[in-house]
Legacy VTK file of the C-alpha trace (Angstrom):
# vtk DataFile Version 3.0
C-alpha trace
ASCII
DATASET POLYDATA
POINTS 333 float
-40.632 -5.832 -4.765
-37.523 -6.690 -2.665
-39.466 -7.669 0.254
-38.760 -11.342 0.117
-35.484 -10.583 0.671
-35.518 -9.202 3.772
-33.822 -10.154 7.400
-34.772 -13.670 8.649
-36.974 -14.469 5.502
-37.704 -18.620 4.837
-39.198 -17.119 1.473
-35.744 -15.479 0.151
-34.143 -18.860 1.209
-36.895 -20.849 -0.786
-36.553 -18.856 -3.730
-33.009 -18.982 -3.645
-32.967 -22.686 -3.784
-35.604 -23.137 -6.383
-33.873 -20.739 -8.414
-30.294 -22.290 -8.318
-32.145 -26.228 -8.728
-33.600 -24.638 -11.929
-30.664 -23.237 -13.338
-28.894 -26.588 -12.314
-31.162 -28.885 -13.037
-29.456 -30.066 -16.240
-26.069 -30.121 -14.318
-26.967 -32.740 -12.030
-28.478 -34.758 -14.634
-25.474 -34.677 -17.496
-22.311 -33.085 -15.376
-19.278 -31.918 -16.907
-15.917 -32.312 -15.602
-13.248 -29.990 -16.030
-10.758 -30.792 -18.034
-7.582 -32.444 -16.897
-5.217 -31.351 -19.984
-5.236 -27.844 -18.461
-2.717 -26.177 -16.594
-3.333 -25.996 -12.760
-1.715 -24.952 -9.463
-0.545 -26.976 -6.933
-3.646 -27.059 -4.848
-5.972 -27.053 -7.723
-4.181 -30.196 -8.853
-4.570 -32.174 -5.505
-8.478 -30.817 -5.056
-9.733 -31.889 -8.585
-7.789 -35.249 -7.907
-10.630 -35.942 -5.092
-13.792 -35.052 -7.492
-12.169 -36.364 -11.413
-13.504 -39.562 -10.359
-17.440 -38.467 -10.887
-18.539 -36.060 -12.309
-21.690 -36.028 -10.403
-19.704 -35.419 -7.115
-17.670 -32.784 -9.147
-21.224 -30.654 -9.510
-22.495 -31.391 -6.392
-19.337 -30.087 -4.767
-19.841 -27.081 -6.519
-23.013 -26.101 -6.423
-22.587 -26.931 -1.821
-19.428 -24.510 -1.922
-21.408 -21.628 -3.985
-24.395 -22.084 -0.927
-21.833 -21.754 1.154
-19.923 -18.563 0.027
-23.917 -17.296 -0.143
-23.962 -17.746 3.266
-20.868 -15.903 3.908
-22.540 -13.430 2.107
-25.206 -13.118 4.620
-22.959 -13.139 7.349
-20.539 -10.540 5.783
-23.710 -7.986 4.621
-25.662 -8.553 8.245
-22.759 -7.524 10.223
-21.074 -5.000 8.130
-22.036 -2.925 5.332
-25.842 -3.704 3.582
-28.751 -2.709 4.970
-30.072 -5.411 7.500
-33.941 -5.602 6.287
-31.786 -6.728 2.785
-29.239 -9.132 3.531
-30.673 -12.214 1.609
-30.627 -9.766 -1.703
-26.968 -10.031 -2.327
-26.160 -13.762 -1.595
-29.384 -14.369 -4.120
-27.679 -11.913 -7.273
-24.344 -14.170 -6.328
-26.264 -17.314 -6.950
-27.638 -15.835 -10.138
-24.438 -15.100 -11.496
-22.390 -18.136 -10.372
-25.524 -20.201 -12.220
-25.387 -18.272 -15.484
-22.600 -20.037 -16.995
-22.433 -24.285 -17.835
-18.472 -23.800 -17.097
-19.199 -22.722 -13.619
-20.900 -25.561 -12.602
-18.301 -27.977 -12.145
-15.675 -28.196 -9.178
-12.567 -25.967 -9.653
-10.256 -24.146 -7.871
-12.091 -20.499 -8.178
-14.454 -21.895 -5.065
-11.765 -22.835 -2.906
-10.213 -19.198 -4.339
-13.351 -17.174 -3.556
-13.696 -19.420 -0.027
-9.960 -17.493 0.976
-10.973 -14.649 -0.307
-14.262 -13.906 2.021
-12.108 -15.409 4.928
-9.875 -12.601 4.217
-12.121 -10.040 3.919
-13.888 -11.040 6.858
-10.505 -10.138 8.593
-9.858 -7.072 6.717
-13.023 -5.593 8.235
-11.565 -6.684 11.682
-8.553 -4.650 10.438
-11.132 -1.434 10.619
-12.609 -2.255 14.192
-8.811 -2.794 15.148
-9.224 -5.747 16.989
-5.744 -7.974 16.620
-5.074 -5.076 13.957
-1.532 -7.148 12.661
-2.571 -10.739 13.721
-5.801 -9.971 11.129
-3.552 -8.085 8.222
-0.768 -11.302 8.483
-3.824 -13.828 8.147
-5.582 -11.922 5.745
-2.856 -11.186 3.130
-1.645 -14.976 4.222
-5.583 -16.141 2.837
-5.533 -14.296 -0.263
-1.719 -15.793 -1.354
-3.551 -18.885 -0.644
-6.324 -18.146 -3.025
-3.733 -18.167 -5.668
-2.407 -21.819 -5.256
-5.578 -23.134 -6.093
-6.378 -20.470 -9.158
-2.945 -18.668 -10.129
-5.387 -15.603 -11.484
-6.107 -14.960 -7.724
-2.774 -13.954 -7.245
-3.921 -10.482 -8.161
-5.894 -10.153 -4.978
-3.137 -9.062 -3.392
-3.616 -5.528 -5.357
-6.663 -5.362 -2.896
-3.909 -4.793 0.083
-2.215 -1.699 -0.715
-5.795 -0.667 -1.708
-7.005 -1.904 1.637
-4.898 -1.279 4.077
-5.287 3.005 3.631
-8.953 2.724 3.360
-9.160 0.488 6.403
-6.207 1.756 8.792
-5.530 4.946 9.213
-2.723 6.103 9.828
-1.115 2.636 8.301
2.384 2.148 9.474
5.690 0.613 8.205
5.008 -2.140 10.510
1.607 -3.156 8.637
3.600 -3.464 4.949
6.026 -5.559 6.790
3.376 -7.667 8.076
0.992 -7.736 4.750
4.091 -9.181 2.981
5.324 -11.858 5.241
1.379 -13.259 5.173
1.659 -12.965 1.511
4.889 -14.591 1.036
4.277 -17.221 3.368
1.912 -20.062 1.519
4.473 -19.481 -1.027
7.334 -20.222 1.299
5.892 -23.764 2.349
4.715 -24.381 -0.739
8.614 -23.452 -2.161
10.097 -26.067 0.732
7.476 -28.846 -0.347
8.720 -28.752 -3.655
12.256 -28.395 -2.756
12.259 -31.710 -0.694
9.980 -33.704 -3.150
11.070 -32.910 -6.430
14.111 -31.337 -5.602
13.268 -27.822 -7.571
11.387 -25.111 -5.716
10.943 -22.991 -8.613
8.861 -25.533 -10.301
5.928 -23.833 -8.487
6.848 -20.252 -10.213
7.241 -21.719 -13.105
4.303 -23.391 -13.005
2.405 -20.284 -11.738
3.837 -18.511 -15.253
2.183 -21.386 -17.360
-1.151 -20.962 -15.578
-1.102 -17.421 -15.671
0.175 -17.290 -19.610
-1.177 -20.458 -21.095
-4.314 -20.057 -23.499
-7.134 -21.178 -22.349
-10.461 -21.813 -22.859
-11.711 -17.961 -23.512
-15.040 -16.078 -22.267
-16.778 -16.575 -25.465
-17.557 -20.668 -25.834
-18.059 -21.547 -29.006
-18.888 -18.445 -30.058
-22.076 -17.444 -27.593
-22.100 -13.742 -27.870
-24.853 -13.985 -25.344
-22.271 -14.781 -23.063
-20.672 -10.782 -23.606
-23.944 -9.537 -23.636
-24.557 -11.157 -19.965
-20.979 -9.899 -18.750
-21.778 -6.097 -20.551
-24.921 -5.822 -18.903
-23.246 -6.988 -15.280
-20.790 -4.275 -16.073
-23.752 -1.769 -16.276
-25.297 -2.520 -12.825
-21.727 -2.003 -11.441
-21.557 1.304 -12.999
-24.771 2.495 -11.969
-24.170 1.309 -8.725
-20.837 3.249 -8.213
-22.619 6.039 -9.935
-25.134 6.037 -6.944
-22.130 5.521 -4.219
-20.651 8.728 -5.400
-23.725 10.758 -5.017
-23.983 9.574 -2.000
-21.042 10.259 -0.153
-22.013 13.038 2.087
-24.594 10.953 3.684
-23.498 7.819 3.692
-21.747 6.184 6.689
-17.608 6.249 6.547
-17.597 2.831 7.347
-20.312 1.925 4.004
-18.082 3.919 2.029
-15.045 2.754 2.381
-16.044 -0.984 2.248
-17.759 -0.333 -0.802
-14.722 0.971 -2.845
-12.848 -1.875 -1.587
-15.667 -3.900 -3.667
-15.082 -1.628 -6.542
-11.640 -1.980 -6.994
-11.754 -5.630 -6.857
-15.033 -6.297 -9.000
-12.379 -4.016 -11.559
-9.384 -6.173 -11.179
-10.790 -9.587 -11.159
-12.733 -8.242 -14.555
-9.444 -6.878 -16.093
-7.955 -10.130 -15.231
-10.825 -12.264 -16.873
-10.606 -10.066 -20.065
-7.120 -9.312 -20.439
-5.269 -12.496 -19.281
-4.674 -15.748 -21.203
-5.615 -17.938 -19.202
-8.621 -15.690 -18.139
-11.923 -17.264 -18.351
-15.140 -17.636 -17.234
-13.405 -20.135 -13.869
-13.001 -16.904 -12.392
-16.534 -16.032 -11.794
-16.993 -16.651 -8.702
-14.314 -14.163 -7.552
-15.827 -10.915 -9.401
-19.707 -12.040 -8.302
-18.319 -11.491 -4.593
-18.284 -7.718 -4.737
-20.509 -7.437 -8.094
-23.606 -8.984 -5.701
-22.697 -6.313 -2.982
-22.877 -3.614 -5.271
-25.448 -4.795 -7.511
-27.560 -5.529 -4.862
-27.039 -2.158 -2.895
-27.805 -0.638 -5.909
-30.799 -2.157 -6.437
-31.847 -1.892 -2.787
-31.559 2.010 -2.209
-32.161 3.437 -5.641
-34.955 6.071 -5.424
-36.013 4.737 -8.788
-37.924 1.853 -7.798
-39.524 0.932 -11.315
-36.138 1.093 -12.851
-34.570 -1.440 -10.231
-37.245 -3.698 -10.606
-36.459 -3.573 -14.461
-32.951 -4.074 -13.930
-33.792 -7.050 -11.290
-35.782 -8.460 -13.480
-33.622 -8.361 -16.302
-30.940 -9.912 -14.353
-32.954 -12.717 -13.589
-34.254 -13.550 -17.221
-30.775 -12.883 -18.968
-29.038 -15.555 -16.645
-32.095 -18.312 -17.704
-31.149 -17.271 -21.421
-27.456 -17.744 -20.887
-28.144 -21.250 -19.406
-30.469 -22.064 -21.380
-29.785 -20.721 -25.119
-29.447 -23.424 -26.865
-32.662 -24.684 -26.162
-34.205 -21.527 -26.308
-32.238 -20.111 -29.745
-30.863 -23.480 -31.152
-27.623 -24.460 -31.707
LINES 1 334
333 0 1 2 3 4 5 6 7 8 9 10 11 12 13 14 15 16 17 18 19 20 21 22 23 24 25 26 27 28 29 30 31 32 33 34 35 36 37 38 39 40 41 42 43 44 45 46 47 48 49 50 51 52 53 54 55 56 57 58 59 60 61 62 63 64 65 66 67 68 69 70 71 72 73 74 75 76 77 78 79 80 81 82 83 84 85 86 87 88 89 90 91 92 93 94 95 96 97 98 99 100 101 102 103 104 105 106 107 108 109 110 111 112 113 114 115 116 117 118 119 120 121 122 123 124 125 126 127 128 129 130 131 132 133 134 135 136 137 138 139 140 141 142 143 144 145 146 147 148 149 150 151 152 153 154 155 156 157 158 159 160 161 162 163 164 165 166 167 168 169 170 171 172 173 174 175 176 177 178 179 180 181 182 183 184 185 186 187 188 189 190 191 192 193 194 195 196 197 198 199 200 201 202 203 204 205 206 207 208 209 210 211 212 213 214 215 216 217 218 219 220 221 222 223 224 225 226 227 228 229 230 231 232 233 234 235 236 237 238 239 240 241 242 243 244 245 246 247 248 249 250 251 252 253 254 255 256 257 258 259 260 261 262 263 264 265 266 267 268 269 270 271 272 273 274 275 276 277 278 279 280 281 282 283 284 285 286 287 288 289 290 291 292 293 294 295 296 297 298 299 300 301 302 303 304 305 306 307 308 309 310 311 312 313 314 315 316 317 318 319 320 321 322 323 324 325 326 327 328 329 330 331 332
């Protein structure tokens, strides 16, 4: 069933493509812009300045940045952790999920979030072959303080570090926390002197963090499309069943699977807590949970010894994200 996803497949790329042009195809012909009225951070502010203009260019931009964190995706699950007859199979469950929702289909500063993120974890995993062990922890926690100036909500990826760091280095020292907080603190630093010499306040960007982390916006449910939950619930599900199958699995599988794994766990869990429990939380923040949910999702789907039941699941997957997109013209108004 998952065959077309296997190594060097043109089919898994076709599919992927036709797949995302269907689910997009009423993007690109009546875009939607993200509102302007809403609180952003610095970044965020700058970046949507180059797209408010058109619409159009707005989706465009967004759909080429989801390809591309796809593609990361490939790159990360070849050389790292997936199975490598399977490494199209995650990068085509993040492209399902990305697609599901209208609100994700517009530029905003989640992609550019979920862009720093990858690069980080891309360095993290260098952290665990200790090559340029503190050069890759500085740049790492330096790329996911980043993530937060262009969505403030991001800010909590830097939970992932003192989750990380154990898992990853062992034994970690003093030196590595010293090093992990000087990358963190340091976009902030800059971005603290900018301010300083321009406006002449530097705590205008904490204070403006606060009011994007704080301020209502628009929530999960839009306009009241419990379909929406149902999508989110049932995502929830494959994540559960997939840790399920990680901890039966931990006498025989590799350290090195394990580990990386649980780092995908925890972070699918606090970019979820974040989208439910925050204010501001909302459906912008997609992007950053689909990162690990595809890894796990897909892994789960991959080496299940219930092969009937994954294809239900897959399946599933598939149909519930056309519903979301398309319920209105499915269910009516």
């Amino acid at each position: 069933m998952f065959g077309i996803f296997k190594k060097q497949s043109a089919t898994a790329i076709f599919i992927s493509l036709l797949v995302a042009l269907s689910l997009w195809k009423t993007n690109f012909s009546e875009p939607m812009q993200v509102k302007d009225d809403i609180p952003m951070m610095p970044l965020e502010q700058y970046l949507m300045e180059l797209v408010e203009l058109s619409p159009l260019v707005s989706t465009i931009a967004a759909f080429l940045l989801m390809y591309l964190l796809a593609g990361l995706l490939i790159s990360l699950s070849g050389k790292h952790f997936f199975a490598p007859e399977q490494i199209y199979l995650p990068p085509f469950v993040f492209v399902l999920i990305c697609s599901a929702f209208p609100i994700q289909k517009c530029m905003n500063g989640s992609y550019i979030a979920a862009l720093c993120f990858m690069a980080g974890l891309f360095l993290l995993l260098r952290v665990y072959l200790n090559k340029r062990v503190l050069v890759s922890i500085f740049l790492a926690a330096m790329l996911l303080s980043l993530a937060s100036l262009f969505s403030a909500s991001a800010i909590f990826l830097l939970l992932i570090l003192p989750i990380a760091l154990p898992l990853l280095c062992t034994p970690v020292v003093w030196r590595d926390w010293v090093v992990a907080l000087c990358g963190a603190a340091l976009p902030y630093l800059y971005a603290f002197v900018a301010f300083f010499f321009a406006k002449n306040d530097g705590f205008i960007l904490f204070r403006q963090l606060y009011i994007c982390l704080f301020s209502f916006s628009e929530r999960i449910l839009e306009n009241g499309r419990v379909v929406e939950w149902g999508y989110l619930l049932y995502l929830l599900l494959l994540v559960v069943l997939a840790m399920f199958m990680l901890v039966r699995g931990m006498l025989t599988s590799r350290v090195k699977v394990k580990k990386i794994h649980m780092l995908f766990v925890w972070t699918f869990f606090i970019m979820l807590a974040v989208m439910l429990t925050l204010p501001s939380g909302s459906m912008f923040l997609l992007p950053l949970m689909a990162i690990p949910a595809s890894v796990l999702i897909a892994n789960f789907l991959t080496l299940t010894k219930y092969r009937r039941l994954a294809g239900f699941f897959f399946f599933m997957l598939v149909a519930l994200t056309y519903v979301v997109q398309y319920h209105t013209l499915i269910f009516g108004a």
